[in-house]
LUMGUKOL-153325 format. One line per field, with one value per residue (C-alpha): residue number from 0; residue in three letters; x, y, z. Coordinates in steps of 0.05 Angstrom, whole numbers, plus 5000, padded with zeros to 4 digits. Example, Ala and Ser with C-alpha at 12.3 -4.5 7.8 and 13.67 -1.06 7.14 Angstrom:
# residues 2
num: 0 / 1
residuo: Ala / Ser
xx: 5246 / 5273
yy: 4910 / 4979
zz: 5156 / 5143
***
This chain:
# residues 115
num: 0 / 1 / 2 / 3 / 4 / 5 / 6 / 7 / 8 / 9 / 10 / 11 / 12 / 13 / 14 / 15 / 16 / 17 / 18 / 19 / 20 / 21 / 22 / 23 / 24 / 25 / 26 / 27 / 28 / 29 / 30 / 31 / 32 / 33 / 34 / 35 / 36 / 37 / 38 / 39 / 40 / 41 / 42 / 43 / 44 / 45 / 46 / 47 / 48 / 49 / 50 / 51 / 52 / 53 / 54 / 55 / 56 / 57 / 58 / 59 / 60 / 61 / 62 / 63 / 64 / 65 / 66 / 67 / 68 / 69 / 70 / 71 / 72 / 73 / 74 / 75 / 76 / 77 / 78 / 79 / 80 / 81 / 82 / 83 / 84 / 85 / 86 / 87 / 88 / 89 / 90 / 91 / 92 / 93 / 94 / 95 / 96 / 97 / 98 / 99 / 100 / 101 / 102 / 103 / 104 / 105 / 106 / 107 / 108 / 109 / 110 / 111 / 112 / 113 / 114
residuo: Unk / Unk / Unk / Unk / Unk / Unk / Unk / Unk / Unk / Unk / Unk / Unk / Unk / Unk / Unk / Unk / Unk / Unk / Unk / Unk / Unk / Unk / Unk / Unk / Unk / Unk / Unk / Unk / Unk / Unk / Unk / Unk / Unk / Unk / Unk / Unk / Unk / Unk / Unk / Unk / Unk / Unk / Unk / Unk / Unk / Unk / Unk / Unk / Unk / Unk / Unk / Unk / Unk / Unk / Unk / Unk / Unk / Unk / Unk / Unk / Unk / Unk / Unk / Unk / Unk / Unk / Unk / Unk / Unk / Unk / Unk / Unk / Unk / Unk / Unk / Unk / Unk / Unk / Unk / Unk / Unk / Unk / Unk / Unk / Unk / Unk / Unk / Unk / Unk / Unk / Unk / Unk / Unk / Unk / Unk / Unk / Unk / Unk / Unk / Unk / Unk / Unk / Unk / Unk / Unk / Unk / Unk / Unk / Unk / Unk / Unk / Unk / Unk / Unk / Unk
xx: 3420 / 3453 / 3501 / 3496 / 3559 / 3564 / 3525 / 3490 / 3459 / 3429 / 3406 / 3371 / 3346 / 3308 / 3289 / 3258 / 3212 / 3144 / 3188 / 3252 / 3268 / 3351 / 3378 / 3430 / 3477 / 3464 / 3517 / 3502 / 3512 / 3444 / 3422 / 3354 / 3312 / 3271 / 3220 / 3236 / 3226 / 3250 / 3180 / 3144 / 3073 / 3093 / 3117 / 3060 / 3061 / 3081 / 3141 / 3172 / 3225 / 3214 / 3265 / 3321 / 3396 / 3429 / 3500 / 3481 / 3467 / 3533 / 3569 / 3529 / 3537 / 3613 / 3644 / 3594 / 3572 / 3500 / 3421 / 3371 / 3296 / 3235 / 3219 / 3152 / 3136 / 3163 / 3141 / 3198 / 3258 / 3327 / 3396 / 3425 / 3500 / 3517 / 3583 / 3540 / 3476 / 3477 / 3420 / 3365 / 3295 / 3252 / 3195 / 3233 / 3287 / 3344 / 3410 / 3474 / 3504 / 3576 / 3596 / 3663 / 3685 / 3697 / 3659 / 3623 / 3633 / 3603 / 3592 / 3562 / 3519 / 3485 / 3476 / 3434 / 3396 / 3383 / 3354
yy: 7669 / 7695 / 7663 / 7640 / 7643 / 7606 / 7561 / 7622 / 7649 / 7577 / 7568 / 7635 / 7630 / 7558 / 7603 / 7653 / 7627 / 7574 / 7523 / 7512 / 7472 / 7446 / 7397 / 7364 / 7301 / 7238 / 7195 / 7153 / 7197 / 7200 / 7279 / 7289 / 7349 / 7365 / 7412 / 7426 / 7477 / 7485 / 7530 / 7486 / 7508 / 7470 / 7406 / 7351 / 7359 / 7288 / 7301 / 7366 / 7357 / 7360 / 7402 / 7441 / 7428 / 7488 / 7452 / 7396 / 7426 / 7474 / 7413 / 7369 / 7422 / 7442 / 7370 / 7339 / 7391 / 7369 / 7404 / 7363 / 7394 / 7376 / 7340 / 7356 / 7311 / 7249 / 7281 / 7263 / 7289 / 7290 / 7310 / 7365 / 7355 / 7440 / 7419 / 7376 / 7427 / 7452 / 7503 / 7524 / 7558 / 7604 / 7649 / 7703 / 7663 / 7615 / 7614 / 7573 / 7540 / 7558 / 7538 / 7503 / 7468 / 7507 / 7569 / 7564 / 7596 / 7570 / 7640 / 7665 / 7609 / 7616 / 7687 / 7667 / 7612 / 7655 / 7709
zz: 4468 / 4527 / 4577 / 4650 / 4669 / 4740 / 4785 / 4823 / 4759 / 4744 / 4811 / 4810 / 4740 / 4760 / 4835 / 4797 / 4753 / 4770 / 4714 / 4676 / 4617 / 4612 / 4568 / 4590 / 4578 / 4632 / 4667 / 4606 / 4550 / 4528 / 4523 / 4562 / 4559 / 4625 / 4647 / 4723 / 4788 / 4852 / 4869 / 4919 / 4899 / 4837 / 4879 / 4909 / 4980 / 4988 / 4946 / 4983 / 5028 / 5107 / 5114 / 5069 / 5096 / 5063 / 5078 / 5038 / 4985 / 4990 / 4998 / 4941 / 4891 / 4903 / 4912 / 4852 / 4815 / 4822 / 4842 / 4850 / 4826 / 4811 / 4743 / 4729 / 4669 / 4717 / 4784 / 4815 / 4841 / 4785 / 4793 / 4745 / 4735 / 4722 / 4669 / 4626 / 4624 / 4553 / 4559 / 4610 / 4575 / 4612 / 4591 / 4580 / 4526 / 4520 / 4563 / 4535 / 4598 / 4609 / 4674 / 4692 / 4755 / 4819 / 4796 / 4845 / 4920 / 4985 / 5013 / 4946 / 4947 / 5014 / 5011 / 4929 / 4968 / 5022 / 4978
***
């Protein structure tokens, strides 16, 4: 299993592909597994956002450590806490989680979601 190493790679992992799957541990301590994407083909048109505030989600992501995407079991929108994410599944394999708080840069950032 390989490693994704800071919050760039994950966000570009879940970009990439049509759907993710991440387990993670809630607020709660329960662990949750949840199949997910941030491709809007994917999303209802009811359910995509009006507009994306890049800022916000800089700021969202740095100060809480948190993306929102799309759960597409629940077809709803879900926050994914990055330090609690134990692994993230694509099609191509597996990839451990090992971020830690502050790896993440709010230049880097931009330039990934701007990509």
């Amino acid at each position: 299993m390989a490693d994704i190493t800071s919050a760039i790679d994950f966000l570009k992992k879940i970009k990439e592909e049509d759907f993710v799957t991440v387990k993670f541990t809630k607020q709660d301590g329960t662990e949750r597994i949840m199949k997910c994407t941030l491709n809007f083909d994917k999303i209802p048109q009811e359910q995509r956002p009006k507009k994306v505030d890049l800022i916000q989600v800089l700021n969202l992501i740095q100060n809480n450590g948190i993306l929102h995407v799309f759960d597409l079991e629940k077809n709803a929108w879900r926050s994914v806490p990055f330090e609690k994410v134990e692994w993230l599944e694509t099609q191509l394999g597996r990839f451990a989680i090992k971020i830690g708080k502050g790896m993440l840069a709010g230049k880097e950032f931009l330039k990934a979601l701007l990509k």
